[in-house]
N, C-alpha and C positions, 0 to 999 in steps of 0.2 A: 601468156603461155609460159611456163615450164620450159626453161633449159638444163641440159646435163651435161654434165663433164667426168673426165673418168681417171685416175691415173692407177694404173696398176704395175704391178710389180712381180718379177718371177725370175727364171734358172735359165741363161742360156749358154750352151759354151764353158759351162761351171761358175758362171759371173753371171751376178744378181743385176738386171737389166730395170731398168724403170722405163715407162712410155705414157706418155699422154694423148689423152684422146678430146680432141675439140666440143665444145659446148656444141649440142644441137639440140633443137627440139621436134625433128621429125624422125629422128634415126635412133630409136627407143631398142629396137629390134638387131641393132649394129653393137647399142651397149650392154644388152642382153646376153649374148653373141661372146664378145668379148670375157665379160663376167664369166658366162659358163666355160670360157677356154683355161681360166684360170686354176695353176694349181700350186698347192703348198711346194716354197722349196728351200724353207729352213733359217733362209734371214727375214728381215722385216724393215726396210730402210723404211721407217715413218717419217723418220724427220727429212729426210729429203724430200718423200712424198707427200708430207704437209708442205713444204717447199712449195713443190712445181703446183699444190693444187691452189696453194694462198694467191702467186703468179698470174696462173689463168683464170681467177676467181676476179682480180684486179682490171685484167685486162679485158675480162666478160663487163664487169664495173664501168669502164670507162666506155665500150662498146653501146649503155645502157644510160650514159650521162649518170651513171650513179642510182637511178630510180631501181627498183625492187629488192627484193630481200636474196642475201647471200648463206649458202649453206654448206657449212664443208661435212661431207657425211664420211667418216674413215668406219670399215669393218676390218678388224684385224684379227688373227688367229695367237699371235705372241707380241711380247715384247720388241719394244723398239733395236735392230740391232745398229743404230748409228748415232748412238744418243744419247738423251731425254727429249722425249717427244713434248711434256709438260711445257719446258721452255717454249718450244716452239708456240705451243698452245696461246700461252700469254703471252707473248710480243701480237700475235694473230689479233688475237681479242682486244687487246691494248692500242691497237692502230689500226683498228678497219669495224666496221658493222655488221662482220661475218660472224655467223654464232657454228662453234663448233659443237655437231653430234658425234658423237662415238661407239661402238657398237663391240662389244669383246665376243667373237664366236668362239665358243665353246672354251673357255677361260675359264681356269680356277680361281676366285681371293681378287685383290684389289689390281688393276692396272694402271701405269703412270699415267696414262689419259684421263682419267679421274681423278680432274682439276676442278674443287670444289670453288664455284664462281666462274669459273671460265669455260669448261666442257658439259656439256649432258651425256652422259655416258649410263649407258644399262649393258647388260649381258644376257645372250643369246646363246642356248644349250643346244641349239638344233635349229634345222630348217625351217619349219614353220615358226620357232620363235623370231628368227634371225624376219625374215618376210614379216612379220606384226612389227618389231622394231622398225624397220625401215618406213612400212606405211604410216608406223607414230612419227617418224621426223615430217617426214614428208606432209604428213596431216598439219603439222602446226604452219606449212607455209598455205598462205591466202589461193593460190594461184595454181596448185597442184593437186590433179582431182586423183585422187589415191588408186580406186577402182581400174587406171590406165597400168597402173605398174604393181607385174604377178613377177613373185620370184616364182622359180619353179624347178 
């Protein structure tokens, strides 16, 4: 079975808040949930939130004796505002069997996540693009039957 994990990012109090949401794989409906509460609010701390996602990706890892495939799936709207996310990219790739997707929603020209050898990175114009990207990540894992997960 397919586990998810979530870490999002937003405007609270005028301070850019980051939270993590635990791996599960019956609570599809809680990261759905979540997902749609989300809204643009001007920064973009990736590299932190590659951070916290590499972290619980490890600790799912150790939870799993190491067995199945890891995915970190980042959708971003802009540029990184606490960084180079790139860096982050390759220490990630460089020390662990996580393969990083990347997905630029509605993005002009090239983004620092597209890190040729280390990210898979495409760009998404819109909602139903951004929804086929996501089921292509998701397609290339063994274990994740695509048809469960509608963006919407």
């Amino acid at each position: 079975a397919a586990n998810a994990g979530l870490v999002a990012f937003g405007k609270s109090s005028g301070k850019t808040i980051t939270s993590r949401h635990k791996f599960v794989s019956a609570d599809k409906e809680g990261i759905k949930r979540i997902m749609h509460e989300m809204v643009a609010s001007g920064n973009t701390p990736l590299v932190r939130s590659m951070g916290m996602g590499f972290e619980m990706l490890q600790e799912q890892a150790q939870r799993q004796g190491g067995y199945g495939e890891y995915h970190m799936v980042i959708v971003t709207d802009g540029e990184a505002s606490d960084g180079n996310p790139a860096n982050m990219a390759r220490k990630i790739v460089l020390s662990s069997p996580v393969i990083i997707n990347a997905i630029g929603f509605c993005l002009n020209g090239k983004h620092s996540l597209d890190v040729d050898g280390y990210t898979k990175f495409s760009v998404a114009n819109d909602p139903a693009a951004l929804s086929a990207g996501l089921k292509g990540v998701l397609a290339e894992s063994e274990s994740f039957d695509t048809d469960t997960f509608v963006v919407q």
